[in-house]
Kinemage of the C-alpha trace (Angstrom):
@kinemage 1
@onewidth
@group {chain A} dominant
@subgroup {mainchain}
@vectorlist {calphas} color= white
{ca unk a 1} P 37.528 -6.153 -15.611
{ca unk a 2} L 36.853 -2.672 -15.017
{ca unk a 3} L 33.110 -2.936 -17.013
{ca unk a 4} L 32.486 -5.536 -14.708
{ca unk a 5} L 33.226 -3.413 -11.883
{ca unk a 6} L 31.541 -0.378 -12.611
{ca unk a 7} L 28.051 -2.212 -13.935
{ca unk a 8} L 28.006 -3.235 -10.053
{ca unk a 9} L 28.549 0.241 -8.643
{ca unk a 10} L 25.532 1.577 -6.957
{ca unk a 11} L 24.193 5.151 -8.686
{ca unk a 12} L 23.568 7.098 -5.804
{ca unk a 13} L 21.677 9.326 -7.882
{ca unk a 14} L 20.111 10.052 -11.153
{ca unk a 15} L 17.697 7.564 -11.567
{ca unk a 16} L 17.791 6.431 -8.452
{ca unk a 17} L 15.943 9.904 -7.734
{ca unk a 18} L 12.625 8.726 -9.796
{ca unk a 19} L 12.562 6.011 -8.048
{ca unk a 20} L 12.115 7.752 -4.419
{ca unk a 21} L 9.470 9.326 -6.299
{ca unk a 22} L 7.562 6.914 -7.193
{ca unk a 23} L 8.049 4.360 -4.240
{ca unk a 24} L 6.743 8.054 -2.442
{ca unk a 25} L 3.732 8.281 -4.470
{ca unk a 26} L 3.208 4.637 -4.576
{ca unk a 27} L 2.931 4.737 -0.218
{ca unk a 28} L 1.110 7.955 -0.782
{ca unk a 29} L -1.391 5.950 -2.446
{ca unk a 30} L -1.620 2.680 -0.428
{ca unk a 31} L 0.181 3.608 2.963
{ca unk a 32} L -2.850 5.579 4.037
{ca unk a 33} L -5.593 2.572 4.364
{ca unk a 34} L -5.444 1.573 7.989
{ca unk a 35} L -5.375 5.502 8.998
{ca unk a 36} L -8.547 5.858 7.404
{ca unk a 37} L -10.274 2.474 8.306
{ca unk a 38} L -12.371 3.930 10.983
{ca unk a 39} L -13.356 6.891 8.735
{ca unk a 40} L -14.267 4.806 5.999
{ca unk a 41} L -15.761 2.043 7.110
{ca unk a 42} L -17.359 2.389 10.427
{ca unk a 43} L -20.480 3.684 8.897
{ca unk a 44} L -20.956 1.127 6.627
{ca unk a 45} L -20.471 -1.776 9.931
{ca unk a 46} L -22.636 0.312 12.322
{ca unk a 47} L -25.288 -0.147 9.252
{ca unk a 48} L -25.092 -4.072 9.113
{ca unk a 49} L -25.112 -3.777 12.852
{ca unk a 50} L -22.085 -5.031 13.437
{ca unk a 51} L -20.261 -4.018 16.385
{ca unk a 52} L -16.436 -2.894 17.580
{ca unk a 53} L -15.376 -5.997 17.718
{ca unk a 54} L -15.734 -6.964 14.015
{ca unk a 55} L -13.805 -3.052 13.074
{ca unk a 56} L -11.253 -4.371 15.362
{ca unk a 57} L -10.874 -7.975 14.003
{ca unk a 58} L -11.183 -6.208 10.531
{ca unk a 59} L -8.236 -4.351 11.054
{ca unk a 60} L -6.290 -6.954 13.423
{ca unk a 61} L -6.628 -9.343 10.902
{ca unk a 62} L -4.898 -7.344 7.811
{ca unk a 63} L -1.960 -6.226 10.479
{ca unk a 64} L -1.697 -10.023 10.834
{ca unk a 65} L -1.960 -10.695 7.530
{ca unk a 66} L 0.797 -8.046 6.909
{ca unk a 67} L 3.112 -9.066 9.047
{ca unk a 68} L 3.193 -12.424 8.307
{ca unk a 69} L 3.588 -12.046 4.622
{ca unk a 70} L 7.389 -11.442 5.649
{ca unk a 71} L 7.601 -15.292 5.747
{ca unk a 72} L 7.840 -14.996 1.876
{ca unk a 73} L 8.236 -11.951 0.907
{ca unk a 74} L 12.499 -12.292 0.396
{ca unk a 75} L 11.954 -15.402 -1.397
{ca unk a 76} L 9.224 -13.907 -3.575
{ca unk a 77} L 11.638 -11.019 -4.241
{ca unk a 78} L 14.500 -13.218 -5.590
{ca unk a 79} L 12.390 -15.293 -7.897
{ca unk a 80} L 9.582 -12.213 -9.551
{ca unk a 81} L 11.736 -9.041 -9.018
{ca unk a 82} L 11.067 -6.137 -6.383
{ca unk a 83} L 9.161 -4.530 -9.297
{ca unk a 84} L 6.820 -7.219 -10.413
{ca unk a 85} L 6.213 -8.014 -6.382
{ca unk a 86} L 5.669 -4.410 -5.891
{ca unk a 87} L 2.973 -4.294 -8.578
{ca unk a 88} L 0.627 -7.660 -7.413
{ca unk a 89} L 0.747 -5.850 -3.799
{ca unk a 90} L -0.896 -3.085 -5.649
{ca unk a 91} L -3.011 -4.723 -7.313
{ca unk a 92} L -3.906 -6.656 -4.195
{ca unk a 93} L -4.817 -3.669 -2.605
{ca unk a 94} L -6.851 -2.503 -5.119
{ca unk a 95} L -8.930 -5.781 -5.796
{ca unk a 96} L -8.902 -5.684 -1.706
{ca unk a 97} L -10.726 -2.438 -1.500
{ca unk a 98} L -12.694 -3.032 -4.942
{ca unk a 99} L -14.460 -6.055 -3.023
{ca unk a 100} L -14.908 -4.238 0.405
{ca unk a 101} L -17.148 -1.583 -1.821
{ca unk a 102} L -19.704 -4.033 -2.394
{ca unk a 103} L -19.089 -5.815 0.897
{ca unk a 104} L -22.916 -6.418 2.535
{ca unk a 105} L -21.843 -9.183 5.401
{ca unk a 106} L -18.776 -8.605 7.923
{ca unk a 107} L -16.968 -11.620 6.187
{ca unk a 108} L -16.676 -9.522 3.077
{ca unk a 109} L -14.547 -7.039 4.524
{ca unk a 110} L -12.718 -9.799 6.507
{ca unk a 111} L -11.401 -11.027 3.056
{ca unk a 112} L -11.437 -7.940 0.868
{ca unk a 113} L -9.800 -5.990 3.686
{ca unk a 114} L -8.164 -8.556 5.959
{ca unk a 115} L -6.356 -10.442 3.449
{ca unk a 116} L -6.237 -9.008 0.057
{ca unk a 117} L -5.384 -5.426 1.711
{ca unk a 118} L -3.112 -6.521 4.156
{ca unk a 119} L -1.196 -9.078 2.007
{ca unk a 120} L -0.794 -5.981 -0.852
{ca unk a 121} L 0.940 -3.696 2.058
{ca unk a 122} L 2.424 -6.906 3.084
{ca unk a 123} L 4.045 -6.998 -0.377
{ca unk a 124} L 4.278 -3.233 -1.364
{ca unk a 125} L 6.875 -1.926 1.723
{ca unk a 126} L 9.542 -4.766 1.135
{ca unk a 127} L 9.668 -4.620 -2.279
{ca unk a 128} L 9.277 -1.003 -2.891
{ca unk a 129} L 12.112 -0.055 0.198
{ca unk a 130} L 14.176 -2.646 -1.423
{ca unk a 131} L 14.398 -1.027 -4.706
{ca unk a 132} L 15.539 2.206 -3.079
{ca unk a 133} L 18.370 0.187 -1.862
{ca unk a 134} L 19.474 -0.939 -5.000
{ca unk a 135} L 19.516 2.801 -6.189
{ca unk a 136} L 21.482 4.127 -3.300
{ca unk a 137} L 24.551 3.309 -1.334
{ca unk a 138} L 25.592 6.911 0.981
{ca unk a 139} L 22.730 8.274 0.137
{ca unk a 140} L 20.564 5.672 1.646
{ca unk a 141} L 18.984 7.321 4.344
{ca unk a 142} L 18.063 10.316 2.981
{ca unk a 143} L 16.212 8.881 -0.057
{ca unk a 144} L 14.593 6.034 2.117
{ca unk a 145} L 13.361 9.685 4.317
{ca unk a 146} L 12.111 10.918 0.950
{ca unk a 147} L 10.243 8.123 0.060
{ca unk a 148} L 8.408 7.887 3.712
{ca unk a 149} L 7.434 11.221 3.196
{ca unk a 150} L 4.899 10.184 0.503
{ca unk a 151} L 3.117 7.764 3.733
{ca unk a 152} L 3.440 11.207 5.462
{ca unk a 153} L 1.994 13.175 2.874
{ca unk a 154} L -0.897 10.512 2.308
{ca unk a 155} L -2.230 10.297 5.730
{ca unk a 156} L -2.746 13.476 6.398
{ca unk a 157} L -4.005 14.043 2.897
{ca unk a 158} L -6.325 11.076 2.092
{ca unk a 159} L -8.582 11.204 5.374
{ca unk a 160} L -10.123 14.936 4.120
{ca unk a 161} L -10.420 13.809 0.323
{ca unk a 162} L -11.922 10.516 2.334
{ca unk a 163} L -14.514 12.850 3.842
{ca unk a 164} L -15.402 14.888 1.233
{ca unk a 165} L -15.936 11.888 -0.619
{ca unk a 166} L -18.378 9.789 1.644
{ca unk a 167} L -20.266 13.348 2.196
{ca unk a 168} L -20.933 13.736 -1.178
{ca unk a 169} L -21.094 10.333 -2.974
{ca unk a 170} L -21.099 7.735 -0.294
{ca unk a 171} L -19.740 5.011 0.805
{ca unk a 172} L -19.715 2.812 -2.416
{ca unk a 173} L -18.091 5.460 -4.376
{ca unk a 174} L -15.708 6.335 -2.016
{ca unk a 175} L -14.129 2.456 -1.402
{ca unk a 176} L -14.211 2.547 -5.318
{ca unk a 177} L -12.286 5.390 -5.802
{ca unk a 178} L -10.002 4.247 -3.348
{ca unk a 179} L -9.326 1.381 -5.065
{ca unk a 180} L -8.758 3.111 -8.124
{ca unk a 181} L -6.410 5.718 -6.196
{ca unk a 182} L -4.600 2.760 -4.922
{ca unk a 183} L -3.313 1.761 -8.825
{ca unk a 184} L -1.586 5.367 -9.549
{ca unk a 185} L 1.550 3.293 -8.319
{ca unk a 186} L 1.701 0.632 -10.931
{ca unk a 187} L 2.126 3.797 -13.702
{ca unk a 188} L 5.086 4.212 -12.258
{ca unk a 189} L 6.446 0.776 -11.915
């Protein structure tokens, strides 16, 4: 009886501290997309010729995308794990971005971006937030703090490495890198 009881008690610690860490890296390394949307891609639309409009559907349409992925998100939870949910958001994202670098009609960012970006952060914050909450009982609040501090820490971060990027290799390289930047988080999974 008391095995059984103390294989359900909650850490509040320990291990429980690597994973802040790593649900903080892995928003460091995703979180920061629609902060940097404008900076990243607005040169490449205004060179199609495409106007405000399609940035903003662009971007509408992966918030929407986001926010409705909630409709299954708790059931996808219970059936693959937080973990394995966690990782196909990432991987979403970065297949999501991968596509948007060789993107040459505004449709191409409408899917790269709109759904495969915003269904990855769709996934990513549920399952990664739920994790914490496995790992934590009084100490809740103070690791979910930690782990927003890697968003934190990527958007004011990522926009300059964004910019030193699209200076100096363009816009191609740049989306791919981001793409590749956007995987650090499945190391850790």
């Amino acid at each position: 009886m008391e095995a059984a009881q103390m294989s359900t008690t909650v850490p509040d610690g320990g291990r429980g501290w690597v994973i802040v860490a790593a649900v903080a890296l892995i928003n460091m390394t995703n979180q920061y997309i629609h902060s940097v949307f404008g900076l990243l891609f607005a040169a490449k639309l205004k060179s199609m010729q495409e106007h405000t409009f399609t940035a903003a559907l662009i971007l509408n349409l992966s918030s929407l995308t986001l926010n409705f992925s909630g409709l299954f998100i708790g059931p996808a939870i219970k059936s693959f794990k937080q973990r394995n949910v966690a990782a196909a958001g990432i991987f979403f994202v970065s297949f999501g971005l991968f596509l948007c670098a060789f993107a040459t009609e505004s449709w191409h960012f409408i899917v790269g971006y709109s759904v495969f970006v915003g269904l990855g952060l769709g996934l990513i914050t549920p399952s990664t937030f739920m994790s914490i909450n496995s790992y934590f009982s009084t100490k809740r609040g103070r690791a979910v703090g930690l782990a927003l501090a890697g968003s934190g820490v990527g958007q004011v971060t990522v926009p300059h490495v964004v910019r030193l990027l699209l200076e100096y290799y363009g816009f191609q390289v740049t989306v791919l890198a981001m793409s590749l930047f956007s995987l650090i988080g499945v190391s850790l999974l």
